[in-house]
N, C-alpha and C positions, 0 to 999 in steps of 0.2 A: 729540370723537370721534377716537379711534386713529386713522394711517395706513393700516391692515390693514384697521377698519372699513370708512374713508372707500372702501378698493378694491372690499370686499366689496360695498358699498351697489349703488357703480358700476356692479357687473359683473353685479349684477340685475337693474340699471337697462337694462341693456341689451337682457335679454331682455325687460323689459316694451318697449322700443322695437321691436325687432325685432316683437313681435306688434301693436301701434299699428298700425305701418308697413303690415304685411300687414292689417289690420281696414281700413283708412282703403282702404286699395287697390280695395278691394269698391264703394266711395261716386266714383268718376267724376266725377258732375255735382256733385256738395258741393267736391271737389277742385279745379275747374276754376273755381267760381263764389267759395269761400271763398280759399281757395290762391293759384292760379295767378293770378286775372284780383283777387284780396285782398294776402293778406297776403305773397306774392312780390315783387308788384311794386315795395310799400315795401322790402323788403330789397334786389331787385336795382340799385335807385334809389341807396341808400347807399353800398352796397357801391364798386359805378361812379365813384360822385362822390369816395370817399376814396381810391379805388387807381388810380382810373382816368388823375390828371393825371402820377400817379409812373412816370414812364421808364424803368423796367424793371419785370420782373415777381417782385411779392412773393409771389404765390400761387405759385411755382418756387422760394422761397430757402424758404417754409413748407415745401415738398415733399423739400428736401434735406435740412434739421431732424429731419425724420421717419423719415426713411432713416437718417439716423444713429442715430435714437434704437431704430429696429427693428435693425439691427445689434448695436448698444450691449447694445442684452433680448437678443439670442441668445449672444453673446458670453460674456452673464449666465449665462445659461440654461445653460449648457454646463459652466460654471466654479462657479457659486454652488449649494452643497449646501440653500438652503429654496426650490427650486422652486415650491413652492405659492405663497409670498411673492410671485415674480416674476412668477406667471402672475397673479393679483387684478392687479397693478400695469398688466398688460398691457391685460389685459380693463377695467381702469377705462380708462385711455386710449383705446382704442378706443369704449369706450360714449360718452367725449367725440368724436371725432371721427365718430361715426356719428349722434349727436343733429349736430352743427355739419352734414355733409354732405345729410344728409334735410330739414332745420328749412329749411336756405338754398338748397336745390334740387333736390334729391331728390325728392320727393316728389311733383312735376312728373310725374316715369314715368308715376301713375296718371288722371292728367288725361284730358281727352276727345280724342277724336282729332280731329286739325287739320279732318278732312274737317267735325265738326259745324260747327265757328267759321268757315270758310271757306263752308259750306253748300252741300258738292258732295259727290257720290256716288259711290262707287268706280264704276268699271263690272265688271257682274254677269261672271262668269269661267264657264269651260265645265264640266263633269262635269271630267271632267281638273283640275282648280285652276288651264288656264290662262287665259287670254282668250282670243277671236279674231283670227287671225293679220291679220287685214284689220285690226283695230284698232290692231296694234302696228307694221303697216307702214306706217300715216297717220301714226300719232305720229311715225316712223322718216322718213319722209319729208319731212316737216314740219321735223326737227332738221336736216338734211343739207342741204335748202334753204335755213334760216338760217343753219348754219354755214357753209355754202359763200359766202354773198353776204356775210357778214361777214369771212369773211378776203382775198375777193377786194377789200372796201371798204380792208381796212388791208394789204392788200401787194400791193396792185395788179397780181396776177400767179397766178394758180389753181395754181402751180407752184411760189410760193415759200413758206415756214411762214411764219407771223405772229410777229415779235421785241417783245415788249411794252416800250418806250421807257422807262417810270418805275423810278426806284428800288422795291424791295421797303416800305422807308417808305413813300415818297408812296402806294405801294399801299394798304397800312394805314390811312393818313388819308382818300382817297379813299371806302372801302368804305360807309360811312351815307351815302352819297348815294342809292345802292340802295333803304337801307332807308326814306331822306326821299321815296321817289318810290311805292314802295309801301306806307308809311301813307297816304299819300290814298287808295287802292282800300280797304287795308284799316289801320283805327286801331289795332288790338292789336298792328303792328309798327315803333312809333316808337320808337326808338333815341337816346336824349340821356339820361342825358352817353355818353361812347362809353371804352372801355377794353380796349381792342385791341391786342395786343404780341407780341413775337418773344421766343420761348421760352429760356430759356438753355439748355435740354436739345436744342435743335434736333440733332446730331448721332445722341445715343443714340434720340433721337427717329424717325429716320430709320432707323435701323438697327434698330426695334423694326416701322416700317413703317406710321407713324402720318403725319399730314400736319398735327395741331394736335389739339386739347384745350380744356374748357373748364376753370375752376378754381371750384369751388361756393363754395370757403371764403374768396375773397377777389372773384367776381364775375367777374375777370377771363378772357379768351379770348386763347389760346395759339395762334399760328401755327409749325409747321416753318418757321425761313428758312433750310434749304437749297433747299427743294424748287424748281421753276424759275418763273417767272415766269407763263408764260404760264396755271398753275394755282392760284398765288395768288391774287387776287381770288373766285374759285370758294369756294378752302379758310376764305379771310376769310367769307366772305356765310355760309357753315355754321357756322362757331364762333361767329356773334352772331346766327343763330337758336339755341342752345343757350342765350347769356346774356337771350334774351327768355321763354326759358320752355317751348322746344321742345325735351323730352330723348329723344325717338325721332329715331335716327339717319336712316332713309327720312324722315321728316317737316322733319330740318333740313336734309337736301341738296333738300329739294324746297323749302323756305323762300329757303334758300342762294338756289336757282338764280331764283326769283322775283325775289326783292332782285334779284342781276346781273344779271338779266336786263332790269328794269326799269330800270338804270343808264343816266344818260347817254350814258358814256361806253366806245365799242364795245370796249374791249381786254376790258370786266367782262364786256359782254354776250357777248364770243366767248369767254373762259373759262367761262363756263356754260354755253352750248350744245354746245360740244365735250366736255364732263363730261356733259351727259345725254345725249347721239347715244353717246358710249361704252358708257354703261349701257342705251342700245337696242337698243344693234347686240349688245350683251353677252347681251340676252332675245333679240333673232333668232337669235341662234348655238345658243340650247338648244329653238327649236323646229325651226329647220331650219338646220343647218351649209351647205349649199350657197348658201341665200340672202343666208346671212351675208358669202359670199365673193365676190356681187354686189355686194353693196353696198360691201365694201371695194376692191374691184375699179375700183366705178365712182366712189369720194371724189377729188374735186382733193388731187394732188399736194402742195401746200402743208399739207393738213391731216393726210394721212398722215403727215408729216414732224413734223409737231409731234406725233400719237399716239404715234411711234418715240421722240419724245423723253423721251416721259414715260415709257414701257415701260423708258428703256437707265437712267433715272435711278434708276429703283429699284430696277431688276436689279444696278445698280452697288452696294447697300448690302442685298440680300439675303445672310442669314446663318443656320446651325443656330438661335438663340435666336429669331429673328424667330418662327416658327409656335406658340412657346411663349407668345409675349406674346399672340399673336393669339386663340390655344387660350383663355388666360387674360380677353381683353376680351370674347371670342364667351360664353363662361358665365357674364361680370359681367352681359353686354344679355341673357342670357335669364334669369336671375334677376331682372331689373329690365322683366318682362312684356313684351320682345321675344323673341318664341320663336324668330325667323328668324337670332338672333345678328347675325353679322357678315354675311351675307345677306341682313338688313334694309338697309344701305342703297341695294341693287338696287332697291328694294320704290318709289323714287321715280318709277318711272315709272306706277307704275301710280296716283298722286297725279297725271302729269302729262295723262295719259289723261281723268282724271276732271275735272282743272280746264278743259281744253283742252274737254271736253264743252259747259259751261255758261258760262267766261267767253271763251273763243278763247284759246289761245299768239299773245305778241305772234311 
């Protein structure tokens, strides 16, 4: 077979993927039972154990490969009079990487929602789409309470931030302890071999306005290490709900927050709870503004101080391209049957509401 063919074949091949993709979407429980809790697991297994011992991250040098070679085709593109040639070439490459990203994780989007495998039930929401306000100031109070007696445990002063003692590593290696504590509640979240790493794009990374990433084609989970400390462990516990098979964003911060929150060790447990008291305080602010300023009004001093910190950190690396990237990730998740976009990961509390129903928040 000609090279023209072999692009031709491909770039069919693709569209037969593409409608796969969309057909299989429909089947949920076939997805969840064959898939996710089947033939994932053995990939995700692989995947972790060959990438996972290598010390940096190969799924970011495959990512730069790529870049070069999409440059490389426009370049073409621009300059090479059989256009046609270079688009099969393109569209073959792409039907390769779009079989590699669905086959090894993908595919996941259409799984069952956490709430079935968890066995908890949203709580029913008003005419309005939203809850009741009494339900979200339990939850809201509830976060404030342990955030507040956890920072006041590790800085001994309601008035000063909490400074997280460990390296960003020892962070990293720390994080499955999380996940060892909540496989005993729940078994579909044990975590071994582990392949957890510092992004080499942390910079563009940060200035795109991302905090980590997962990578389908090599297993591994990308952490931001700029970002500060006290929200790493948080940012960890989400990027390895994504490499267990949870690819709705509200479902990995609410995964996330579970792991640290079940952690031993309080620095994991106060970077989750201060991460979901933000996305609480964040839904009281859109039902009632004034109550929102009670509540921020009445947070010990030390916690305030740590929210500033995280607020100036990223205001320091907002940019014109940032809300493009964002525009850009918000249509990839509603293509991928998050309709909330980048608004899904707000969507965790109302997971935290529903768990908090049936199992209690520690």
């Amino acid at each position: 077979m000609s090279k023209m063919n072999r692009n031709k074949l491909l770039s069919f091949l693709l569209l037969v993927q593409i409608g796969l993709v969309y057909f299989l979407s429909k089947f949920s429980n076939f997805i969840e039972i064959n898939y996710t809790n089947g033939i994932y697991q053995n990939i995700s297994m692989f995947l972790r154990k060959i990438f996972g011992s290598i010390p940096f991250s190969v799924g970011d040098i495959i990512y730069f490969i790529l870049i070069l070679l999409i440059i490389r085709f426009l370049y073409k593109l621009i300059r090479h009079k059989n256009r046609k040639e270079l688009v099969f070439q393109f569209l073959a490459g792409f039907s390769i990487f779009y079989f590699c990203f669905y086959f090894f994780w993908g595919i996941n989007y259409s799984r069952l929602p956490i709430t079935k495998s968890l066995a908890i039930e949203k709580v029913k929401t008003l005419p309005s789409g939203k809850f009741d306000i009494e339900i979200l100031k339990a939850l809201t109070n509830h976060l404030v309470f342990k955030t507040a007696k956890i920072q006041l445990q590790l800085s001994g002063n309601d008035t000063l931030p909490v400074i997280v003692p460990y390296t960003k590593n020892e962070i990293l290696k720390l994080t499955d302890i999380g996940y060892r504590n909540l496989s005993k509640q729940f078994k579909q979240f044990q975590y071994q071999p582990t392949s957890l790493k510092k992004s080499l794009f942390s910079v563009p990374l940060t200035y795109m306005g991302f905090a980590g990433y997962f990578n389908p084609l090599t297993g591994e989970a990308q952490v931001d290490y700029l970002i500060p400390k006290i929200t790493l462990p948080m940012t960890c516990s989400h990027e390895v709900a994504h490499q267990l098979g949870i690819a709705s964003e509200s479902e990995a911060n609410f995964i996330g927050y579970l792991a640290a929150n079940f952690h031993d060790d309080l620095y994991f447990q106060y970077s989750a709870n201060l991460l979901a008291l933000r996305y609480a305080l964040s839904d009281i602010y859109r039902y009632d503004p004034k109550l929102y300023q009670k509540y921020i009004e009445n947070l010990p001093r030390g916690i305030k101080i740590n929210i500033q910190e995280l607020r100036e950190f990223w205001l320091k690396y907002q940019n014109p391209a940032e809300p493009v990237f964002k525009a850009f990730y918000d249509n990839y998740l509603k293509a991928n049957q998050q309709e909330d976009g980048l608004e899904s990961y707000n969507r965790m509390v109302d997971l935290l509401i529903a768990y908090d129903k049936k199992y209690t928040l520690k």
